[in-house]
SEKE-957753 format. One record per residue (C-alpha): residue number from 1; x, y, z. Coordinates in nm, 2 decimals, padded with zeros to 4 digits. Each point is the difference from the previous one (the first is absolute). Example, Ala and Ser with C-alpha at 12.3 -4.5 7.8 and 13.67 -1.06 7.14 Angstrom:
- num | east | north | up
- 1 | 01.23 | -00.45 | 00.78
- 2 | 00.14 | 00.34 | -00.07
***
This chain:
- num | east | north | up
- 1 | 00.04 | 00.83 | 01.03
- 2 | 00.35 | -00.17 | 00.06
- 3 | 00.00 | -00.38 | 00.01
- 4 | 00.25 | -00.15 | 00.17
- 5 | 00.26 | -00.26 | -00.13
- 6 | -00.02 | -00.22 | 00.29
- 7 | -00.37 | -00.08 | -00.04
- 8 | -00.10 | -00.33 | -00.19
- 9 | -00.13 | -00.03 | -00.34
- 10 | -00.31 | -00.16 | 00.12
- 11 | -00.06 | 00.29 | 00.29
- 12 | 00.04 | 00.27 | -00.28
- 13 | -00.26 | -00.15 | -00.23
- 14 | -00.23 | -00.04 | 00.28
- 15 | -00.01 | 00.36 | 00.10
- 16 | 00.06 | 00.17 | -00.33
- 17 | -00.21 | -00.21 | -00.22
- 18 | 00.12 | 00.23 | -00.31
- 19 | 00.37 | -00.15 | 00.12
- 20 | -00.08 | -00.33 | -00.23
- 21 | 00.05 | 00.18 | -00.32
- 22 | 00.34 | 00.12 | 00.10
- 23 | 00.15 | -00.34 | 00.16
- 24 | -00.12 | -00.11 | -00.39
- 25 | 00.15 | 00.26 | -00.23
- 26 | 00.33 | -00.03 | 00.25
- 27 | -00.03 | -00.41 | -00.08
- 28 | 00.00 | -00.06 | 00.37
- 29 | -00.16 | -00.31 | 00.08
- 30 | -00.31 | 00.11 | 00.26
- 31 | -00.16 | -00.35 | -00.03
- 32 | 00.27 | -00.23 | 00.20
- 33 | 00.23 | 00.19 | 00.07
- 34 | -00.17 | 00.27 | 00.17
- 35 | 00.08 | -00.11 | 00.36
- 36 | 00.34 | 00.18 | -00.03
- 37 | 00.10 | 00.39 | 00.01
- 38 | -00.01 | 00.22 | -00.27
- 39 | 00.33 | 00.07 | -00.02
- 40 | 00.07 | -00.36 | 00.00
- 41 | -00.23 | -00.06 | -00.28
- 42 | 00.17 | 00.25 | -00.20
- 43 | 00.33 | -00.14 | 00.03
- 44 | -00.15 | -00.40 | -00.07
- 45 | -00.17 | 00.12 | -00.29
- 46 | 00.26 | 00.26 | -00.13
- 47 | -00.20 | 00.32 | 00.03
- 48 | 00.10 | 00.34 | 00.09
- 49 | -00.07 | 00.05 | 00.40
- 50 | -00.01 | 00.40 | -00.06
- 51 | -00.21 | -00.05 | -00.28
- 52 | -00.23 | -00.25 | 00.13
- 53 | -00.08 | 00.21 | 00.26
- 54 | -00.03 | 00.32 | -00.15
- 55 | -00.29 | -00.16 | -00.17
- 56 | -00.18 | -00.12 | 00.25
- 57 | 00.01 | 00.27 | 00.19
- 58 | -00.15 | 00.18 | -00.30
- 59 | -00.28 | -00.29 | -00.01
- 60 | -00.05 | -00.01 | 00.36
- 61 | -00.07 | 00.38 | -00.04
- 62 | -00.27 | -00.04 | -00.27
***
């Protein structure tokens, strides 16, 4: 499974329900600030991008 950077917090949650866990342990805020793109939600919230998604493409694929 490879999730896309350009898809929103809120639309990766939705479809990966597993995602949640990830967005957490990353300290990306999923709860109002989930209307933007991942990879802008890394940079706001000063998380890895590479990282971030590495993960959830390991929880997507669980």
């Amino acid at each position: 499974m490879k999730i896309a950077k350009e898809i929103t917090v809120n639309d990766c949650i939705r479809l990966y329900p597993k995602s949640i866990g990830v967005f957490t342990r990353f300290k990306i805020d999923s709860c109002c600030g989930g209307a933007v793109s991942i990879e802008h939600a890394a940079k706001r919230d000063g998380a890895s991008l590479d990282e971030l998604l590495a993960a959830l493409d390991t929880a997507a694929s669980n």
